[in-house]
VEXVO-945286 format. One record per atom (N, C-alpha, C): residue number from 1; y, z, x; residue in three letters; atom name. Coordinates in Angstrom, 3 decimals. Layout:
<recs>
  num         y         z         x  residu  atome
  NUM         Y         Z         X     ALA     CA
...
</recs>
This chain:
<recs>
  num         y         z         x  residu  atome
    1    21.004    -7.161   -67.712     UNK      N
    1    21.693    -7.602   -66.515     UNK     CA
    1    22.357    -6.416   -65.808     UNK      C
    2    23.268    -5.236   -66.575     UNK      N
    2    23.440    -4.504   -65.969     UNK     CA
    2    22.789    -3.601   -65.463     UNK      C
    3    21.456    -3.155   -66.480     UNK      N
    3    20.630    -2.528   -65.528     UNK     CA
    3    19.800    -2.688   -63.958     UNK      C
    4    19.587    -4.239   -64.548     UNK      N
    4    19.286    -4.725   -62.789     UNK     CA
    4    20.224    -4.234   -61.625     UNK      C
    5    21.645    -4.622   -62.048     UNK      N
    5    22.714    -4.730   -60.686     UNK     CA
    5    22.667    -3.056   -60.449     UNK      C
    6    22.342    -2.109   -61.639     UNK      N
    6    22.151    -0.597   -61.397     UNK     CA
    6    21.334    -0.232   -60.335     UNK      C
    7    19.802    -0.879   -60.632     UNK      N
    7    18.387    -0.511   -60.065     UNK     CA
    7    19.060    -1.232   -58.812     UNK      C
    8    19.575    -2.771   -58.245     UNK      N
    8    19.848    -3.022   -56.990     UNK     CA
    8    20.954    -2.052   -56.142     UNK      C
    9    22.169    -1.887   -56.947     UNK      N
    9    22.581    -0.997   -56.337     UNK     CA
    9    21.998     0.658   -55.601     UNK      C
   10    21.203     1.207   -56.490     UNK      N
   10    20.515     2.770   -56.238     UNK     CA
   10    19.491     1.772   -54.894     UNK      C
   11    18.672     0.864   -55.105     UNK      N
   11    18.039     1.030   -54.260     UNK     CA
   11    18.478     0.846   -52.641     UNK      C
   12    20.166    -0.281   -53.147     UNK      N
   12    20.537    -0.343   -51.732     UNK     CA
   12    20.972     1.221   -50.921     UNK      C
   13    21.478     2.159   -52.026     UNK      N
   13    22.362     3.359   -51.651     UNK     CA
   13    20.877     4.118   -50.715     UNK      C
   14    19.747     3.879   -51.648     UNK      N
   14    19.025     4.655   -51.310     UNK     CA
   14    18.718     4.136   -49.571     UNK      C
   15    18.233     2.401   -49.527     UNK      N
   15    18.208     2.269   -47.964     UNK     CA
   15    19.317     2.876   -46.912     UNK      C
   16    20.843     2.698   -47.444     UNK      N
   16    21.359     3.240   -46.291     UNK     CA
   16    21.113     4.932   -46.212     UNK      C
   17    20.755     4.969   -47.111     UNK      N
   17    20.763     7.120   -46.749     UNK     CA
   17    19.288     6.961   -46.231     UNK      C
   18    18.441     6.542   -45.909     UNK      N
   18    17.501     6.086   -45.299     UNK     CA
   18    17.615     5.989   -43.350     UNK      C
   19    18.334     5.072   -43.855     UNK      N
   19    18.916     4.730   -42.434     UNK     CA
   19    19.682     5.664   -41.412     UNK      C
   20    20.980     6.415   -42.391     UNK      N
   20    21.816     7.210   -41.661     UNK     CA
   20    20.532     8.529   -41.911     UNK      C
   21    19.824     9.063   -42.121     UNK      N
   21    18.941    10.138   -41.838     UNK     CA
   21    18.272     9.654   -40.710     UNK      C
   22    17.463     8.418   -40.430     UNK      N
   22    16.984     7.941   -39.349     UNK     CA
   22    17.862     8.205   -37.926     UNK      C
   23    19.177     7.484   -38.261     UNK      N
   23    20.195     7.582   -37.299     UNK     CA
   23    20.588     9.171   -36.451     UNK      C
   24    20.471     9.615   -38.325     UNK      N
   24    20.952    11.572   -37.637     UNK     CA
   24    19.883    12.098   -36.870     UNK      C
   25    18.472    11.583   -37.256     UNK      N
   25    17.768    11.928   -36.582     UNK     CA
   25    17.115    11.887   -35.233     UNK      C
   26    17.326    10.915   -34.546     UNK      N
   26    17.200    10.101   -33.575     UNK     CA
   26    18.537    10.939   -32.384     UNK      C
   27    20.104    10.454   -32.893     UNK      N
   27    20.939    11.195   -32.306     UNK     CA
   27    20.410    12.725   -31.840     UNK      C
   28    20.338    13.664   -32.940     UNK      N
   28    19.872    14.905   -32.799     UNK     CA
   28    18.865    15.150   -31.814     UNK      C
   29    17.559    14.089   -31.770     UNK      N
   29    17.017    14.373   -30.609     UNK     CA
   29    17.382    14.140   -29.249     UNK      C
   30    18.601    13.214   -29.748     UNK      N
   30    19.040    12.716   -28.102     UNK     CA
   30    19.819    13.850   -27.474     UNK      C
   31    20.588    14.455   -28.479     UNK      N
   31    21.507    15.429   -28.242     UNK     CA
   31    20.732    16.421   -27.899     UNK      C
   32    19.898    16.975   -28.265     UNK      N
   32    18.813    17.603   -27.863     UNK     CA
   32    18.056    17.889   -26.457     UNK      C
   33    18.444    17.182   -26.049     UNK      N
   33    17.442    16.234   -24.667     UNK     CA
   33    18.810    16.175   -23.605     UNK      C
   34    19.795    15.621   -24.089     UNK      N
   34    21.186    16.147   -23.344     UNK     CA
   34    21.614    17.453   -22.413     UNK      C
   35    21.487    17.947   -23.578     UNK      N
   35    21.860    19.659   -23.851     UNK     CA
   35    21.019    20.148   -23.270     UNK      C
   36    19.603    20.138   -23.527     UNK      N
   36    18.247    20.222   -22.213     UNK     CA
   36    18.493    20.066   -20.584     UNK      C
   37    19.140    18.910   -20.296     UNK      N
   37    19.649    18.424   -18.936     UNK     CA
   37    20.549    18.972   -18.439     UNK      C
   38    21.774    19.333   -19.203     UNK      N
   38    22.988    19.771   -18.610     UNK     CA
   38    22.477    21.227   -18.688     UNK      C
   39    21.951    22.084   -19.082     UNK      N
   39    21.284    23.496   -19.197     UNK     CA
   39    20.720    23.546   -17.930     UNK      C
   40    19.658    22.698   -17.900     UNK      N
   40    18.661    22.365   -16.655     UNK     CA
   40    19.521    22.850   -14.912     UNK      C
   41    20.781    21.348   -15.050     UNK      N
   41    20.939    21.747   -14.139     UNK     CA
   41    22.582    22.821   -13.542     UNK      C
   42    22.935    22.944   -14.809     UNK      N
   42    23.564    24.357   -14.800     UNK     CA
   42    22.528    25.234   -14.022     UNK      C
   43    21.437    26.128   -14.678     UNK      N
   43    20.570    26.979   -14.230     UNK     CA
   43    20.570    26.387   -12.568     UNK      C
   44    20.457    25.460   -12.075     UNK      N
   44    19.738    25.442   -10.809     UNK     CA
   44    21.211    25.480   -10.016     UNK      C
   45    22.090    24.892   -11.033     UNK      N
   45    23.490    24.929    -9.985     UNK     CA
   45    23.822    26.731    -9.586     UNK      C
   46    23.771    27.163   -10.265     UNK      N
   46    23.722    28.897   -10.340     UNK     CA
   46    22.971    28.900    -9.404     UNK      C
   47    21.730    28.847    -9.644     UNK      N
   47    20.585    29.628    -8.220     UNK     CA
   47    20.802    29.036    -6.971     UNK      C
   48    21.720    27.403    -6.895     UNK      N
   48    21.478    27.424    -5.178     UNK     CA
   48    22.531    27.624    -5.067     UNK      C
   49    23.499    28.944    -5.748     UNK      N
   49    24.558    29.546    -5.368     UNK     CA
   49    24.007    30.221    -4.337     UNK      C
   50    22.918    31.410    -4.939     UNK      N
   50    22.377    32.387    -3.738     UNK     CA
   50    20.863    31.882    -3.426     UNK      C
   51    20.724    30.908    -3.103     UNK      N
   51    19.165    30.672    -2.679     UNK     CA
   51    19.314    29.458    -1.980     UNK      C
   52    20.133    28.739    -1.908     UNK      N
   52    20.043    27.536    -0.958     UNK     CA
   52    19.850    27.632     0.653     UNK      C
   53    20.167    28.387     1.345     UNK      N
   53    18.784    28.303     2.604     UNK     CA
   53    17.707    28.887     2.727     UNK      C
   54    16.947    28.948     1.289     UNK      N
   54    15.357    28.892     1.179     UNK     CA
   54    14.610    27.819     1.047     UNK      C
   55    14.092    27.851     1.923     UNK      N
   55    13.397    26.379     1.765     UNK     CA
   55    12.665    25.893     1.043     UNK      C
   56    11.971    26.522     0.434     UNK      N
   56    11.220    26.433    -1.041     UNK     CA
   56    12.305    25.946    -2.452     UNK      C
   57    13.428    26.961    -2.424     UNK      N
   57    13.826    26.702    -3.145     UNK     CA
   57    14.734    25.069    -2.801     UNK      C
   58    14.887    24.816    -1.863     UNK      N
   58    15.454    23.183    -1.447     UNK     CA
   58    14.249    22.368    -1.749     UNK      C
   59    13.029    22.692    -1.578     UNK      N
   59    12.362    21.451    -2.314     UNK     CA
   59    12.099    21.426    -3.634     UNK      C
   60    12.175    22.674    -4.636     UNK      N
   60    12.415    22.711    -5.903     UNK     CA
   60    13.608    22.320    -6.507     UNK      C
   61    14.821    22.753    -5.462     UNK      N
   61    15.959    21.871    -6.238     UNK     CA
   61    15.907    20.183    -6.104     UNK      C
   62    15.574    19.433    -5.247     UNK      N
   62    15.069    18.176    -4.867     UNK     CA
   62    14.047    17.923    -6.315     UNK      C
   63    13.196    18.368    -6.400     UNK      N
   63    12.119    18.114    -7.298     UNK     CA
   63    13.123    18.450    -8.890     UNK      C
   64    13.386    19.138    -8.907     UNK      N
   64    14.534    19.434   -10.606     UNK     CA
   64    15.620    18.290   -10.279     UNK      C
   65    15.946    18.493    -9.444     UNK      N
   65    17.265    16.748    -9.313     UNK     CA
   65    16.819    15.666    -9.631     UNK      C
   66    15.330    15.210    -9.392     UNK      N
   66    14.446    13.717    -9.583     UNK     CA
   66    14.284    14.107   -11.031     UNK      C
   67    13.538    15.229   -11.652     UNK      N
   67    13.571    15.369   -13.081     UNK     CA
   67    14.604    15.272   -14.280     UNK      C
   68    15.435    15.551   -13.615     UNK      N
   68    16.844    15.259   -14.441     UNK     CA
   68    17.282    14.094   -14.533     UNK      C
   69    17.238    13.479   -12.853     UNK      N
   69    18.308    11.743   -13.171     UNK     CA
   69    16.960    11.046   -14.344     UNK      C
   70    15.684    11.756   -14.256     UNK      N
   70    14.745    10.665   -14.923     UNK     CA
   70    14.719    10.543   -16.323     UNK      C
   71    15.037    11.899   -16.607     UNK      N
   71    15.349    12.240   -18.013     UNK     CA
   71    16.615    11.708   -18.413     UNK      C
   72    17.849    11.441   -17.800     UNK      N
   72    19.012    11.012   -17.880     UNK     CA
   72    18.729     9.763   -17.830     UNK      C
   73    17.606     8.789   -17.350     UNK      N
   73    17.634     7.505   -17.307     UNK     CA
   73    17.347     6.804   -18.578     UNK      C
   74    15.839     7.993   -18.759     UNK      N
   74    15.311     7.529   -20.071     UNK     CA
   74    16.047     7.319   -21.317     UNK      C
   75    17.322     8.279   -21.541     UNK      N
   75    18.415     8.217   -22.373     UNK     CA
   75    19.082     7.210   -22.587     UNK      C
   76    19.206     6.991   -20.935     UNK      N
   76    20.719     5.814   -21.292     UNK     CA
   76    19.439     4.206   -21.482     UNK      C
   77    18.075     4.510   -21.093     UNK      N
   77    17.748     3.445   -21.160     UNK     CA
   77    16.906     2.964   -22.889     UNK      C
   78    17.985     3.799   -23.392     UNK      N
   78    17.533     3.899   -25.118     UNK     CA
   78    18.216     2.820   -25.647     UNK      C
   79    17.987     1.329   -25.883     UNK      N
   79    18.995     0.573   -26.640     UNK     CA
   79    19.845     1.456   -27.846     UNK      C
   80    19.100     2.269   -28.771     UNK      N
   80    19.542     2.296   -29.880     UNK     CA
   80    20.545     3.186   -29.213     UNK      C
   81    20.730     3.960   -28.453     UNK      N
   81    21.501     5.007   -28.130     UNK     CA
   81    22.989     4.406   -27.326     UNK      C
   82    22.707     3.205   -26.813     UNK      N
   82    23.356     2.373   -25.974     UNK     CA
   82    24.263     1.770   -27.623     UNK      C
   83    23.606     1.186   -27.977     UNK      N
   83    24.368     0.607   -29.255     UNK     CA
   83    24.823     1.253   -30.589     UNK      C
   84    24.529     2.514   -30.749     UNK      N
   84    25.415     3.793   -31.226     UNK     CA
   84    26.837     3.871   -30.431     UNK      C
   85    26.646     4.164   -29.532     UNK      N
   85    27.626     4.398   -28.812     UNK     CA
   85    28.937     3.391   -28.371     UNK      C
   86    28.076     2.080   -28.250     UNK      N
   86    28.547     0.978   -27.978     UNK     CA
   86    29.842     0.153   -29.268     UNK      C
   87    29.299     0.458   -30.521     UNK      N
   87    29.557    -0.223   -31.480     UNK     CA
   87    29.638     0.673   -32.299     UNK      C
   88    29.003     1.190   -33.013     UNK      N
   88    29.191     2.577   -33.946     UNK     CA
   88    30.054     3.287   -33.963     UNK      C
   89    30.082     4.025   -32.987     UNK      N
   89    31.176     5.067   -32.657     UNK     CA
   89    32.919     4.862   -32.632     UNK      C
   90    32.748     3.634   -31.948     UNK      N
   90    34.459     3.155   -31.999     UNK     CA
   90    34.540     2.446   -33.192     UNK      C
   91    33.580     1.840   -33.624     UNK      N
   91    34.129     1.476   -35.614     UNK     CA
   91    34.531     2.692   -36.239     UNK      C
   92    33.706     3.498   -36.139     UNK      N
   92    33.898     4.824   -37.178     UNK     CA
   92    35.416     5.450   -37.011     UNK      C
   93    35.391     5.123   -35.825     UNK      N
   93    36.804     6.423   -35.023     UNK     CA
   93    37.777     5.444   -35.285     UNK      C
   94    37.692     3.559   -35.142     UNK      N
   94    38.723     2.780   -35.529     UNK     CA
   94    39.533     3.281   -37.088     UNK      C
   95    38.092     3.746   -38.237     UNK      N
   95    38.340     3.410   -39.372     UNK     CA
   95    38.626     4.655   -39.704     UNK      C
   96    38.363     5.802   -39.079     UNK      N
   96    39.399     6.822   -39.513     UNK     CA
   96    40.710     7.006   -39.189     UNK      C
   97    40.706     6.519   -37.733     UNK      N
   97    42.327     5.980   -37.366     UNK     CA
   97    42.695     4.999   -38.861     UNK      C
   98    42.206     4.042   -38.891     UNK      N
   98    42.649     3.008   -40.337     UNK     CA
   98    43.354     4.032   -41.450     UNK      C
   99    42.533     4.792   -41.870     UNK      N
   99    42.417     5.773   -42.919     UNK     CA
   99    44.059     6.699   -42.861     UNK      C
  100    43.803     7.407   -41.651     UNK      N
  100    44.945     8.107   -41.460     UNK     CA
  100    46.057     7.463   -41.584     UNK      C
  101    46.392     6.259   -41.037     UNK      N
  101    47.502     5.627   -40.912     UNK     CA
  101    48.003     5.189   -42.166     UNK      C
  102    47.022     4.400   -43.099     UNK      N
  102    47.135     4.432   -45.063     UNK     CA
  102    47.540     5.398   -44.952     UNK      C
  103    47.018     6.925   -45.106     UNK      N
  103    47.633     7.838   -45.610     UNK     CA
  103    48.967     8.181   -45.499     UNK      C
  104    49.698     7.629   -44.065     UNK      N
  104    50.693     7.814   -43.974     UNK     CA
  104    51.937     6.869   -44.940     UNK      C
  105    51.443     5.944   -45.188     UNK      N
  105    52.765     5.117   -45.774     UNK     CA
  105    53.028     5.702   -46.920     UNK      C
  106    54.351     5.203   -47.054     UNK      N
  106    54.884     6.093   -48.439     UNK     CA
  106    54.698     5.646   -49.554     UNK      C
  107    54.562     6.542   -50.741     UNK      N
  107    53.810     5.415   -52.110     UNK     CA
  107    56.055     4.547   -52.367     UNK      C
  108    55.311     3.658   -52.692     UNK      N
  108    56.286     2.811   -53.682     UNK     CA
  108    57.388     3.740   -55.323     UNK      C
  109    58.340     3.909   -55.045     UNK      N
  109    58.958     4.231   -55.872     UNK     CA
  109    58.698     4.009   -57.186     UNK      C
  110    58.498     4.541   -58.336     UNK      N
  110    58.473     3.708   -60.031     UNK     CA
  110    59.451     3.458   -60.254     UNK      C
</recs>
């Protein structure tokens, strides 16, 4: 009997480390793809410092502006990324707030 509740336990530990690698992984590419965008249009914010009445370069910045909101769409139009953010994130940050605040009370006298 106890070996069973052993083997159920390892295999549950094993699904969630399953899961949160899935999770890290997924994030990482999003973050990835972020960091890509805001780079993106850093670089172009720089160049139509000194190039914006070239006209070439106004239809390339036009054309990098449509590439970006699209890439920015595709993101936010990620459920899983929507519901990370949505639900995930403020549990985690609730329960370290939780955490900290335990830590603060004072132990009980003997």
């Amino acid at each position: 009997m106890a070996s069973h509740f052993a083997a159920e336990q390892a295999a549950r530990r094993l699904e969630e480390s399953r899961r949160f690698e899935e999770l890290s992984r997924s994030l990482a590419f999003m973050a990835h793809d972020l960091r890509n965008l805001a780079n993106e249009l850093s670089l172009t914010l720089a160049n139509a410092r000194s190039h914006i009445q070239n006209p070439e370069f106004q239809k390339d910045l036009l054309l990098s502006m449509e590439e970006s909101v699209a890439g920015m769409q595709r993101l936010l139009d990620n459920p899983f990324l929507l519901v990370f953010l949505g639900v995930t994130l403020p549990t985690v940050l609730y329960l370290i707030w939780g955490i900290l605040e335990i830590a603060q009370i004072p132990l009980a006298p003997s």
